[in-house]
C-alpha positions in Angstrom: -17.2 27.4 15.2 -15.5 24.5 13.8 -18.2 21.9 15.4 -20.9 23.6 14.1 -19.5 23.5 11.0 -18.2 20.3 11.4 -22.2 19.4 12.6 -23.4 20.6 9.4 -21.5 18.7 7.3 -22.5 15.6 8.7 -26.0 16.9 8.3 -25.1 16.9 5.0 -23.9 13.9 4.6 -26.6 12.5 6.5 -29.7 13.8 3.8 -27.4 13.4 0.8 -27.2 9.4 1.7 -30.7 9.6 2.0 -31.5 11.0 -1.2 -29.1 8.6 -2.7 -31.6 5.3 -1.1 -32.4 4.3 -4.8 -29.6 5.7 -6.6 -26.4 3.5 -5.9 -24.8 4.7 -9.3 -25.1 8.3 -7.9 -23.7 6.9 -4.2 -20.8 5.3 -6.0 -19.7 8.2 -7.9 -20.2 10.8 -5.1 -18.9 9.0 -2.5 -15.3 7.9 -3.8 -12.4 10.1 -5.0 -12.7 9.3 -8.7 -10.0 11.2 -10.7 -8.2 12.5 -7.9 -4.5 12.2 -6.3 -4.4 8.3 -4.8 -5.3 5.2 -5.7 -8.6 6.0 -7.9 -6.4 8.6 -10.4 -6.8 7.0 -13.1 -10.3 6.0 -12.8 -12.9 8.6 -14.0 -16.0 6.3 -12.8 -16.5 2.5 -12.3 -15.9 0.2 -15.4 -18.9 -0.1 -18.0 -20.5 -3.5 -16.3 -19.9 -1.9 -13.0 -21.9 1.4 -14.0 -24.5 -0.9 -16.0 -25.2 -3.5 -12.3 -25.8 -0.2 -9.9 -28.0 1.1 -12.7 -30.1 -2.0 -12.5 -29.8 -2.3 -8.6 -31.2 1.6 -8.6 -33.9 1.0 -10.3 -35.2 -2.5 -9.1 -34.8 -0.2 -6.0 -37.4 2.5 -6.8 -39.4 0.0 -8.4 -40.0 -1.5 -5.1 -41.0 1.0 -2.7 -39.8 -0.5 0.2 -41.6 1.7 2.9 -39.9 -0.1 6.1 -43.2 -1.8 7.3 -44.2 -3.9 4.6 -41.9 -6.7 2.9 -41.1 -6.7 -0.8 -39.9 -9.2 -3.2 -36.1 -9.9 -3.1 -33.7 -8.4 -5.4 -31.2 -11.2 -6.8 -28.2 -11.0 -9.1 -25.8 -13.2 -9.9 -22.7 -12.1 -12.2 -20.3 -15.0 -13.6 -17.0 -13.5 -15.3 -13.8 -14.2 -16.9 -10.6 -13.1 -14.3 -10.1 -9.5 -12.8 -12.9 -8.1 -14.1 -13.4 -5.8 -11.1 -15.8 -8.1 -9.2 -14.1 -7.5 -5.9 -14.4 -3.8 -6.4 -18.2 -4.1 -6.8 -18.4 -6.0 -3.4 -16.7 -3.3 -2.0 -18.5 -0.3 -3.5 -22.3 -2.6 -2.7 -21.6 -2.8 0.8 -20.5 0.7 1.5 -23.8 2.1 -0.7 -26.1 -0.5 1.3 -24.7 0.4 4.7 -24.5 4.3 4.0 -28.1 4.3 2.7 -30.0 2.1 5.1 -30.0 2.3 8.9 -29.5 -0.7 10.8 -28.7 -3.0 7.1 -27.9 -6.1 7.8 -25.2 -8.2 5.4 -23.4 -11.6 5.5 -20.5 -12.0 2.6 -18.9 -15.6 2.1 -16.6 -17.1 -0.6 -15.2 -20.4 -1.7 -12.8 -20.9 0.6 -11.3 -19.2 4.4 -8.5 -17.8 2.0 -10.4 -16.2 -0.5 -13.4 -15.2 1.8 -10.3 -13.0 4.4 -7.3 -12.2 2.1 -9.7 -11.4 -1.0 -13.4 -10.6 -0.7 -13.8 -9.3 2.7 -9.8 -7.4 1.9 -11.6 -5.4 -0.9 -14.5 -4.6 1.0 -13.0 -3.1 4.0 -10.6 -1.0 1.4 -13.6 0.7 -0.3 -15.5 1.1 3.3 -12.3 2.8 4.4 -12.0 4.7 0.9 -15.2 5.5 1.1 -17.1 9.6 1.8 -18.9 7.3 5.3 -15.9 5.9 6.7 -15.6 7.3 9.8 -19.3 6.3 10.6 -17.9 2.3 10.8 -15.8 0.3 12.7 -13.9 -1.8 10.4 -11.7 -4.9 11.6 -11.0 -8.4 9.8 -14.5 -10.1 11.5 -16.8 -7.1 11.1 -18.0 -3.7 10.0 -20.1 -2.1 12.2 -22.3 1.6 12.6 -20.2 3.0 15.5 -22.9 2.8 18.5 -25.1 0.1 16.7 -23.0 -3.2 16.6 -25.6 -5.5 16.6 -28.6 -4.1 14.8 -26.1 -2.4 11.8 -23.6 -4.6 10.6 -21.8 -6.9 7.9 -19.3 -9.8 8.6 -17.8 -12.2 6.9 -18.8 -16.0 7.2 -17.0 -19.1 6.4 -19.3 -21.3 3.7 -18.9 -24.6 5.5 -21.8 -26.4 5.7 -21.8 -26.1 9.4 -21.5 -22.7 9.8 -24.9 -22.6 7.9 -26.8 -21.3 11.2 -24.6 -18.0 10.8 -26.7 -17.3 7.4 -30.2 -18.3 8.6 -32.1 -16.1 10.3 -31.1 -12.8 9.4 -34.6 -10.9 9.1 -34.4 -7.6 9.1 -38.1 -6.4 8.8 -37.8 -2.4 8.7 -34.5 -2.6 6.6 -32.5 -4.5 4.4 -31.0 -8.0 4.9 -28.4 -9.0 2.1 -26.1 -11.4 0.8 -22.7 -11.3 -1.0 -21.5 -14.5 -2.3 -18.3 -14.4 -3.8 -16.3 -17.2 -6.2 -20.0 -18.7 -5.8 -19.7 -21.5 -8.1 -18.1 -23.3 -5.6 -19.8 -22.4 -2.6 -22.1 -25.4 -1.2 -26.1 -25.4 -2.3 -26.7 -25.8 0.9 -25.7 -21.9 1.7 -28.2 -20.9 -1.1 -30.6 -22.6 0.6 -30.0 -21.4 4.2 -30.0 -17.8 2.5 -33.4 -18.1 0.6 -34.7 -17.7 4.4 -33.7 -14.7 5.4 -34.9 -13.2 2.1 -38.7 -13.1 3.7 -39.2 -9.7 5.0 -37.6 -6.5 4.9 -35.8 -5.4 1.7 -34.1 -8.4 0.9 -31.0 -9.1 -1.6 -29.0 -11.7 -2.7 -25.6 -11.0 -4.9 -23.6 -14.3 -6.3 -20.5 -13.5 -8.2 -17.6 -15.9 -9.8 -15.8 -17.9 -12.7 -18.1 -20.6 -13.6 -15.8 -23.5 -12.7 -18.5 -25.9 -12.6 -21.0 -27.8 -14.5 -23.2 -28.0 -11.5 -24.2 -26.2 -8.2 -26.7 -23.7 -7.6 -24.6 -21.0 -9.5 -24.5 -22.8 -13.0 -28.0 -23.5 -12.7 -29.3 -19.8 -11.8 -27.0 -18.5 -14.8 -26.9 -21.5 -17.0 -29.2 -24.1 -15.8 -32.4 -22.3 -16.3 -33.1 -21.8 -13.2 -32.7 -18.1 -13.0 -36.0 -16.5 -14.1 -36.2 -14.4 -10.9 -32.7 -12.8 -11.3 -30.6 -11.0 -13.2 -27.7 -12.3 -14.7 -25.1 -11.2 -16.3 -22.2 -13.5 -18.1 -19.2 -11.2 -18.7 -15.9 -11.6 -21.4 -13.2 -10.0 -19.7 -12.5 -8.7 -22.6 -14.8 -5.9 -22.5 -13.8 -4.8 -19.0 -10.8 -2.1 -18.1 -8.9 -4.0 -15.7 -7.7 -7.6 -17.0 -4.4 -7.5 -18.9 -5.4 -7.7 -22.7 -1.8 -9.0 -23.9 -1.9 -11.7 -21.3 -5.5 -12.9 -22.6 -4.8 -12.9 -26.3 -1.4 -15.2 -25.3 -3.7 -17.5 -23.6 -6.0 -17.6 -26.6 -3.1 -17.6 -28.8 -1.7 -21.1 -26.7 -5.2 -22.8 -25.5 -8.0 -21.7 -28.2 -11.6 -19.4 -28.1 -13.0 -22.7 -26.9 -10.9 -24.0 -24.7 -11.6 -24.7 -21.2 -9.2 -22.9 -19.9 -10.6 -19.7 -21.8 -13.8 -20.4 -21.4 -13.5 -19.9 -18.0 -10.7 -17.5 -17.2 -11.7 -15.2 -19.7 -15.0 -15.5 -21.0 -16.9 -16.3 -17.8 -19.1 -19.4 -19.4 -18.5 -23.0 -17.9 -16.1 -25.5 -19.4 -17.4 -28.3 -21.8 -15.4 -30.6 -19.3 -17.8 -31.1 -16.3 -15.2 -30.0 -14.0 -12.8 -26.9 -14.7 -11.3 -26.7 -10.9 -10.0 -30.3 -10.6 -11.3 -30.8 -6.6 -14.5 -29.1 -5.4 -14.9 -26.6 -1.9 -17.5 -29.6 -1.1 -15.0 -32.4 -1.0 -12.3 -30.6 1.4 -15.0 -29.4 3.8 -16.4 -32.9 4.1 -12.9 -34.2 4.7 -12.0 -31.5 7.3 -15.2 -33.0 9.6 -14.6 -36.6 8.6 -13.3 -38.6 11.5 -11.3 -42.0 10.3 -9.9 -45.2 12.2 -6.3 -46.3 11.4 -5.3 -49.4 11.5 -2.1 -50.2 13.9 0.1 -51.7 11.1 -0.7 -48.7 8.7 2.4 -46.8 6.9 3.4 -43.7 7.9 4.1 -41.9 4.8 5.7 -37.8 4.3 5.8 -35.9 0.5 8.0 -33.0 0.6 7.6 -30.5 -1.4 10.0 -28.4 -2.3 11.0 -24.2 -2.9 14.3 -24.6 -3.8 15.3 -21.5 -1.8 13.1 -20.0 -3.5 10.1 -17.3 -2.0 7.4 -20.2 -1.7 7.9 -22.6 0.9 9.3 -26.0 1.4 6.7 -28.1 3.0 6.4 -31.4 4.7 2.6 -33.4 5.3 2.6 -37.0 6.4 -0.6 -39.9 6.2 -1.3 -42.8 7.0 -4.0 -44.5 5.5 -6.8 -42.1 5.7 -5.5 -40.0 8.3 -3.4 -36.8 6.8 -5.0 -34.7 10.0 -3.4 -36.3 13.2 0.9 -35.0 12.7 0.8 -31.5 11.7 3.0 -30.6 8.8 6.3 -28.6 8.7 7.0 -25.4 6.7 10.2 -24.3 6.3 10.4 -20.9 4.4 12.2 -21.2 1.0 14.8 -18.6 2.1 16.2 -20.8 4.6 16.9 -23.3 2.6 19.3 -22.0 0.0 21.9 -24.1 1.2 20.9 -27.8 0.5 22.5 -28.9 3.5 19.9 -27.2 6.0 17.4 -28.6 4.4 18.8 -31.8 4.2 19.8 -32.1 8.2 15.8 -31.0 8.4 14.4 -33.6 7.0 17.2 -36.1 8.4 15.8 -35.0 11.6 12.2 -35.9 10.5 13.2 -39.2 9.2 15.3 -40.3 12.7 12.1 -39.6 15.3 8.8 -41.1 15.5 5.8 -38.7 14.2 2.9 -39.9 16.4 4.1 -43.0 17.8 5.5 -44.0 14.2 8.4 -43.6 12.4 8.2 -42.2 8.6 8.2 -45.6 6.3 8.7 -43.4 3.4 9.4 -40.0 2.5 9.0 -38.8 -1.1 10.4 -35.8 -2.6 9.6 -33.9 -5.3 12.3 -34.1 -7.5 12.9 -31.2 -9.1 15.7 -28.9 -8.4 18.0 -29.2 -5.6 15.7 -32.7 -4.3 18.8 -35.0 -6.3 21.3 -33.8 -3.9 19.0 -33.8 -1.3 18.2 -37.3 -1.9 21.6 -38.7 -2.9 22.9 -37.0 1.0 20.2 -38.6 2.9 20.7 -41.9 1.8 24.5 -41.9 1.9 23.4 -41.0 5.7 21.8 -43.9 6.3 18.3 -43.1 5.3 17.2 -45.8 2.3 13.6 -44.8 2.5 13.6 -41.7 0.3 12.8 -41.7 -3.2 12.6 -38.5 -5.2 9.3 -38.4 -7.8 9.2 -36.1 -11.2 6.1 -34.7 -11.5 6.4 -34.4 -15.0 7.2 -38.1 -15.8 4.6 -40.2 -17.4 1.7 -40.8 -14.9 1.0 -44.9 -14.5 -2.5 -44.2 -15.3 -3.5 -43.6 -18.8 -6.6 -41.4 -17.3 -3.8 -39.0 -16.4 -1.2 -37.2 -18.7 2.0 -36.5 -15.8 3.1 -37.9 -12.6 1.9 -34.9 -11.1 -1.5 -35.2 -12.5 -1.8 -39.1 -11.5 -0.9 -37.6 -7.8 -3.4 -35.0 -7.3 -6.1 -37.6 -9.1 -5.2 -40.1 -6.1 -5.5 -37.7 -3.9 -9.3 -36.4 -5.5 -10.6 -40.0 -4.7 -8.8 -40.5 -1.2 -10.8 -37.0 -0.6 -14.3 -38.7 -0.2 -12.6 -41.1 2.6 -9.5 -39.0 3.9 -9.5 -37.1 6.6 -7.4 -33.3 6.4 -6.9 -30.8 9.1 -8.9 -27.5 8.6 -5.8 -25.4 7.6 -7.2 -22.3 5.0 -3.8 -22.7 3.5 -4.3 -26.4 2.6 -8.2 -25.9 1.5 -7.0 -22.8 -0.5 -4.3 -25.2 -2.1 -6.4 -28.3 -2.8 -9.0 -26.4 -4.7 -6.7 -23.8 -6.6 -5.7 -26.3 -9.5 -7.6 -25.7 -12.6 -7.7 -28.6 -15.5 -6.0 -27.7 -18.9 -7.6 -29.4 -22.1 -6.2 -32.1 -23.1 -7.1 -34.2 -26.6 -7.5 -37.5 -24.9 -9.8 -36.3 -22.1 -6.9 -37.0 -19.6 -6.4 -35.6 -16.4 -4.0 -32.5 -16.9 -3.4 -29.7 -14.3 -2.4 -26.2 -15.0 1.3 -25.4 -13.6 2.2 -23.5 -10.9 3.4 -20.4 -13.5 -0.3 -20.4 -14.6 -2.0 -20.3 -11.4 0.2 -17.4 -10.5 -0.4 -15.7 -13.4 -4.3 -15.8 -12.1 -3.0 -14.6 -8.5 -3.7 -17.8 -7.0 -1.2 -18.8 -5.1 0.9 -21.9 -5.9 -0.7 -24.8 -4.1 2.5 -25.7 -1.9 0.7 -28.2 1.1 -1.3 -29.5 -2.0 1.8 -30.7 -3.8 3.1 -32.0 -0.5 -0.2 -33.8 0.5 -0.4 -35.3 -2.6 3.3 -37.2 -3.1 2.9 -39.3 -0.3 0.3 -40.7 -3.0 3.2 -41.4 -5.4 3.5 -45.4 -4.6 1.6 -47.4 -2.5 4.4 -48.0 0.5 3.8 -51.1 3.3 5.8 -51.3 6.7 7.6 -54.6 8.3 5.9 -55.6 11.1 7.2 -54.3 14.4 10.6 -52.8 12.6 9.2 -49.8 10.8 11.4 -50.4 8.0 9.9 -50.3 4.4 8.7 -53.1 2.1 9.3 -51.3 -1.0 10.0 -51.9 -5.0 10.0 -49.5 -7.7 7.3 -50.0 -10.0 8.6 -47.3 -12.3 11.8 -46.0 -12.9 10.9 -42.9 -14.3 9.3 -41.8 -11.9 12.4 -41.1 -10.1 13.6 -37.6 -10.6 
C-alpha cells in the first residue's frame, strides 16, 4: 500500500541520516536537488570553500567519537570573507545537516543587527530547511525551527545579539547531543555573546561557527582570525575572488576605482580587516547601548527634525526629531517615496509637522536634505510662513577638517552623540546607523561610501540614518517661551 511504502521511505531516510552523522559533505549533496529543474540548476555541488568547510566539519566529527554520554572538545570555526561568497548558504546547509543527523540538537544563530539576523541569516536558513530531502520533519516559522512533536528538546531559533538578550545564549547544554552556535556578520557582534556562548560549549557535542567581513580592528572575531587568539579553531580568510557567486566584473571596477589595498577592498572583497581601525563607520555596540540609555532633557532644549528625502523615488522620505539627547521620545514619520512625486504633498506634510507641537514642543528647526526636489520644497514652506527650514547639501564642504563632506561631518556628530544619545529600538534605524562603510581617503578624513555603493553590497540605503543625522547640521537654540529659532548661518554652503 501506499503507507507502507510511504513508511519505508521514511525508514530510509531515517538510517541514511544516520549514516551521514560524520559525513556533512555527503548530507549536503544528497540531501538538496543539485543540478535539477529549480533554483539549484545550475549548481552541480556547493562552491570549492563550501565543499572544503563540511570536509573539515566531517572529519573533526569522526575524530571525536562523540558517543552521547561522554562530552568532547568543542568544534570552532570561524570564516571571514569578502561579499557574497555564499556564507548564508552555508548557514543554511549547517543547520539542516546538524538537525537531520542529531536527535534532539540544539542551535541558537544571531547576527549584527535585528535586520540582518530576520531578513538575511535566519531568511537563508529556513530556505535550505525548506529545500532541504528533511523538510517535512520541521516546523519552520520566522522565531523557530522545530522536530515536529519535539519543540522544546529539538530545535534552533534565532536570537537578537544585544547584550541583554545574553541569558537566551547561556545555558544551552545539551549533554547526549549537540548544542551549537551560528554567528553571523560576527565582527560586529558584542564579546560579550562569545563569552556567554563559551558556556554552553561544556558538554555534549558542542560547536561554535562565526562568519563575516572583517569590518573591525577589534572584537573577539579579529582576534580569533587575526589577533592570534585562534589556536583552537579553524579559520579560514577567503578572497571573493576565488568563490562562484560574487560578480567578477563588479570586483575588478572596484579594484580598478579604490586599489588592491584599499580599505574598501580589503574588506568587501578580500575578507582581511582594514588598515583604518574602523571599516563600518558606527559599531552594533554603540546603537545597542543607546537603545537602553535613558536621558534627562532639559525644559528649554530645541526641538530639532532632519528630513530626509526620496524624491518620489522607491526609498522613503523620512522625518526623525531630537532634542538634546533625546531622539527616542516623538516617533518619526515615513512617507513612502511614491507618494511624494508631486512636491506639493510632501510639502503640505511637512507644513503640517511644522504647525503642531511634537511632544509638548514645537519643531525650532527642520533641516532638509537638499538634494533634488528639497529647493522647491524649501523655497514653498517659507513663502508659507515657515522661516525655520533650511535645506543642507550633503556634499558641500564639511566645517570640520576631520571630515571630507557635509554629509560625512553629520554622521561624525552623530557617532559621538551615540555614546550619550538615546535612540528608539527600531531594526530599521539600527540596520541604518551601522550600514555606512568608510572609503579611503588620503588625509585620513572621515569619508562615507554613497548610498549607490551600499546598494551595490545589498545593503539597504540608510534612510532614518540620513534623517537622524541632519538635525546634527547646525547647532539650533529656541527663544524662551516663543519657540521661535535663534538662528544664523555659519556657512553658506551648506545650503543646498
Amino acid at each position: 500500500s501506499t503507507q507502507t511504502v510511504n513508511r519505508n521511505l521514511e525508514a530510509e531516510l531515517h538510517d541514511w541520516c544516520g549514516e551521514m552523522y560524520a559525513d556533512p559533505l555527503g548530507y549536503v549533496r544528497g540531501a538538496f536537488d543539485w543540478g535539477q529543474p529549480g533554483p539549484l540548476e545550475a549548481y552541480r555541488e556547493p562552491d570549492i570553500w563550501q565543499c572544503e568547510f563540511l570536509e573539515w566539519l566531517g572529519h573533526e566529527i569522526a575524530q571525536r567519537k562523540f558517543n552521547g554520554v561522554d562530552a568532547v572538545m568543542p568544534i570552532r570555526a570561524a570564516v571571514s570573507s569578502g561579499h557574497g561568497i555564499g556564507k548564508g548558504a552555508l548557514t543554511g546547509m549547517l543547520t539542516s545537516f546538524l538537525m537531520s543527523t542529531r536527535r534532539d540538537a540544539k542551535g541558537v544563530v544571531t547576527a549584527n543587527t535585528n535586520t540582518q539576523l530576520q531578513d538575511k541569516t535566519w531568511a537563508a536558513i529556513l530556505t535550505w530547511v525548506k529545500r532541504g530531502i528533511t523538510s517535512h520533519w520541521f516546523e519552520v516559522n520566522t522565531s523557530i525551527m522545530y522536530r515536529k512533536g519535539k519543540r522544546e528538546s529539538w530545535k534552533c531559533s534565532p536570537q537578537t545579539c544585544d547584550p541583554d538578550n545574553s541569558e537566551a545564549f547561556a545555558g544551552q547544554h545539551n549533554v547526549a547531543s549537540t548544542s551549537y552556535y551560528i554567528n553571523d556578520e560576527d565582527s560586529n557582534v558584542p564579546d560579550v555573546i562569545h563569552e556567554v556562548q563559551e558556556g554552553g560549549l561544556t558538554d555534549g557535542e558542542p560547536m561554535q561557527f562565526l562568519f563575516g567581513n572583517p569590518t573591525r580592528r577589534r572584537g573577539a572575531f579579529h582576534d580569533i582570525v587575526f589577533g592570534g587568539q585562534g589556536k583552537r579553531w579553524k579559520t579560514w580568510v577567503i578572497d571573493a575572488r576565488t568563490c562562484r557567486f560574487p560578480n567578477k566584473q563588479l570586483i575588478a571596477e572596484q579594484q580598478e576605482d579604490y586599489g588592491e589595498d584599499s580599505d574598501r577592498f580589503r574588506v568587501r572583497v578580500r575578507g582581511i580587516p582594514p588598515k583604518a581601525e574602523d571599516a563600518q563607520f558606527i559599531d552594533s555596540g554603540r546603537v545597542l547601548e543607546a537603545q537602553k540609555r535613558q536621558v534627562v532633557v532639559l525644559p528649554d532644549e530645541p526641538l530639532v527634525a532632519g528630513c530626509d528625502l526620496a524624491w518620489g523615488g522607491s526609498d522613503a522620505n523620512v522625518i526623525r526629531f531630537r532634542r538634546g539627547r533625546d531622539a527616542r521620545s516623538i516617533p518619526p514619520i515615513r512617507i513612502p517615496g511614491e507618494l511624494t512625486r508631486d512636491p506639493s504633498v510632501l510639502t503640505n506634510r511637512l507644513a503640517d509637522v511644522l504647525s503642531v507641537p511634537h511632544g509638548g514642543q514645537m519643531v525650532a528647526m527642520l533641516f532638509l536634505d537638499s538634494a533634488g526636489i528639497a529647493g522647491a520644497v524649501g523655497t514653498r514652506l517659507r513663502a508659507l510662513g515657515h522661516l525655520n527650514v533650511l535645506e543642507v547639501n550633503f556634499g558641500a564642504d564639511s566645517p570640520d577638517k576631520k571630515c571630507r563632506y557635509m554629509r560625512d561631518f553629520m554622521w561624525a556628530e552623530l557617532k559621538t552623540w551615540l555614546l550619550i544619545g538615546a535612540i528608539d529600538k527600531s531594526p530599521r534605524l539600527e540596520a541604518d546607523l551601522t550600514g555606512p562603510g568608510l572609503r579611503d581617503d588620503l588625509q585620513q578624513r572621515v569619508w562615507l561610501e554613497s548610498k549607490k555603493e551600499m546598494k551595490a553590497r545589498e545593503v539597504p540605503s540608510p534612510d532614518e540614518g540620513d534623517a537622524l543625522c541632519l538635525t546634527f547640521a547646525q547647532k539650533v537654540g529656541a527663544a524662551a517661551g516663543q519657540g521661535r529659532v535663534q538662528w544664523t548661518p555659519e556657512l553658506p554652503q551648506w545650503q543646498g
